[in-house]
C-alpha positions as a Markdown table, in Angstrom:
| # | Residue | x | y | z |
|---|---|---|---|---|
| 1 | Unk | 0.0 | 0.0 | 0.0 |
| 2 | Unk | 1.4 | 3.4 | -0.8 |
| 3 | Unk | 0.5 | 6.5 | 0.3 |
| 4 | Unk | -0.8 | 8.1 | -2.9 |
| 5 | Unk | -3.5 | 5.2 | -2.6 |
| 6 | Unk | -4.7 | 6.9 | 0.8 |
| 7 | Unk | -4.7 | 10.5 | -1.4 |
| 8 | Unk | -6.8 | 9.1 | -4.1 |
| 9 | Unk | -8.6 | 7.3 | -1.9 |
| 10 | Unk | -10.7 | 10.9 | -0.4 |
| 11 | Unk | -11.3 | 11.7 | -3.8 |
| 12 | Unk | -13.5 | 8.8 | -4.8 |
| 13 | Unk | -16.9 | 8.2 | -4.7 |
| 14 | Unk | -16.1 | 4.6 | -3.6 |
| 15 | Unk | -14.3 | 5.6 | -0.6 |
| 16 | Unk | -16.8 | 7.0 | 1.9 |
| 17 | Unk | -14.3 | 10.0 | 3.9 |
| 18 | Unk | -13.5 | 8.0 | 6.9 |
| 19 | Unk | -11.6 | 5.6 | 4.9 |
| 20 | Unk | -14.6 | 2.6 | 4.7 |
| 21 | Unk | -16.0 | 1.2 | 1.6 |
| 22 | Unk | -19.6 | 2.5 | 0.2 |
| 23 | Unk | -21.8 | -0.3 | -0.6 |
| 24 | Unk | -21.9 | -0.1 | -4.2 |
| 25 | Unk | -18.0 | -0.7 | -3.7 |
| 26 | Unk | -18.8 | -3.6 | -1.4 |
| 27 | Unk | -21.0 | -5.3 | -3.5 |
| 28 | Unk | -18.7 | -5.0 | -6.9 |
| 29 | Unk | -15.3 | -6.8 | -5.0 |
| 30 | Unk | -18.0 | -9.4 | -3.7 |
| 31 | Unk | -18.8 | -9.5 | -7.3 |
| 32 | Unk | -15.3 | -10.1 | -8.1 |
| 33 | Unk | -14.4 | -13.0 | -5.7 |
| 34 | Unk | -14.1 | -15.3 | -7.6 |
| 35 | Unk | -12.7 | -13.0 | -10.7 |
| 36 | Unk | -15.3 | -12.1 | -13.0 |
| 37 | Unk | -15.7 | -9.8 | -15.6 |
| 38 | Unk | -17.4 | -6.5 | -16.1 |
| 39 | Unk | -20.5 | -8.0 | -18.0 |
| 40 | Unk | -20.7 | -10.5 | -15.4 |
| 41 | Unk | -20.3 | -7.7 | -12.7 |
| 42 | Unk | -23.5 | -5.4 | -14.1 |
| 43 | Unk | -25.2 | -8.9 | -13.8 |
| 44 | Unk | -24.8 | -9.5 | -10.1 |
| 45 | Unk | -25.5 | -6.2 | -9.3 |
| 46 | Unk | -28.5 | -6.2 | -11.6 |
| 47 | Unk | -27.2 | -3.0 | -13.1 |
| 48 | Unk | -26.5 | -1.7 | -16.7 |
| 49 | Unk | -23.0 | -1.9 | -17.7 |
| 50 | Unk | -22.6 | 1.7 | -18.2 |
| 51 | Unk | -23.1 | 2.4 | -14.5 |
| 52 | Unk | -21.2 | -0.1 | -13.4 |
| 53 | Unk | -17.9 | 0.3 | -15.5 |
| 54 | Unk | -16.8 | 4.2 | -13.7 |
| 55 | Unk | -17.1 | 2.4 | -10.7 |
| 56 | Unk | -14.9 | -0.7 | -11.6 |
| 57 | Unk | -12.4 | 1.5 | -13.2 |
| 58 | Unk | -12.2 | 3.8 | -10.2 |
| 59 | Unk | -11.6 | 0.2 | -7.8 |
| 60 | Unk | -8.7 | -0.7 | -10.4 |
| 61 | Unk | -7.0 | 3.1 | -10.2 |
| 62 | Unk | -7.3 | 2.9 | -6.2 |
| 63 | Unk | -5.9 | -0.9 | -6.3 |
| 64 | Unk | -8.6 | -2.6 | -5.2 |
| 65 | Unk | -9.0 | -4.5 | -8.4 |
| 66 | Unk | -6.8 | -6.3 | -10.6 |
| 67 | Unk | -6.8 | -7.7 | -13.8 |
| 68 | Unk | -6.0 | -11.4 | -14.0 |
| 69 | Unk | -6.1 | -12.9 | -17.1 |
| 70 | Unk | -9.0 | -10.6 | -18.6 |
| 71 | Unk | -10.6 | -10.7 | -15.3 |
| 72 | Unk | -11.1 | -8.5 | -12.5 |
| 73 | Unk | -9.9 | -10.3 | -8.8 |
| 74 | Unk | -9.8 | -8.6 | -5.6 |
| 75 | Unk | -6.6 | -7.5 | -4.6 |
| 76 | Unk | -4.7 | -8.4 | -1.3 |
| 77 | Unk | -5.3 | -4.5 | -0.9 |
| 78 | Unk | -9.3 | -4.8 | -1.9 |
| 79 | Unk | -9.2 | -8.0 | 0.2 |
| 80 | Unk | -7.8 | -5.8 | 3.5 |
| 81 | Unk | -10.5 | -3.0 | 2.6 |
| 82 | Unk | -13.0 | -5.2 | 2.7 |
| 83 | Unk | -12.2 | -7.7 | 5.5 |
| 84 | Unk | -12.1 | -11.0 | 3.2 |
C-alpha cells in the first residue's frame, strides 16, 4: 500500500471520507471473488454496464481490483479493505 492510494482514496466516490468502503463498492469486489468480468459484474448487481464500468475502473486506479487474465480479482489491498 502506498500512500498516494490513501490521497486518491478521499477523492473517490467509492471511498466514503473515513476511509470505509460504500456499498456499491462492497458489493462490486463481492462480485469479483471469484474474478469475474465486467459483464458478469453489471449482472450480479442487476445494473447496466454503463453504471457499473466508472465504478470498476475507479476500484482498479485505487488498487482494489486487478486484472487477472481478462478478469477483474480482488486485490490483497481490496481484500484488506474489505475484511475478506
Amino acid at each position: 500500500m502506498t500512500a498516494d492510494m490513501y490521497d486518491a482514496a478521499e477523492d473517490t466516490p467509492q471511498i466514503k471520507p473515513d476511509g470505509t468502503l460504500t456499498q456499491s463498492a462492497k458489493d462490486i469486489l463481492k462480485a469479483c471473488d471469484p474474478p469475474a468480468t465486467a459483464e458478469d459484474i453489471s449482472r450480479a448487481l442487476v445494473r447496466h454496464f454503463s453504471q457499473v464500468q466508472p465504478m470498476v475502473r475507479d476500484l482498479v486506479n485505487l488498487g482494489l481490483l486487478e486484472d487477472r487474465n481478462g478478469r477483474l480479482a480482488v486485490s490483497d489491498y481490496g481484500r484488506e479493505k474489505l475484511d475478506i
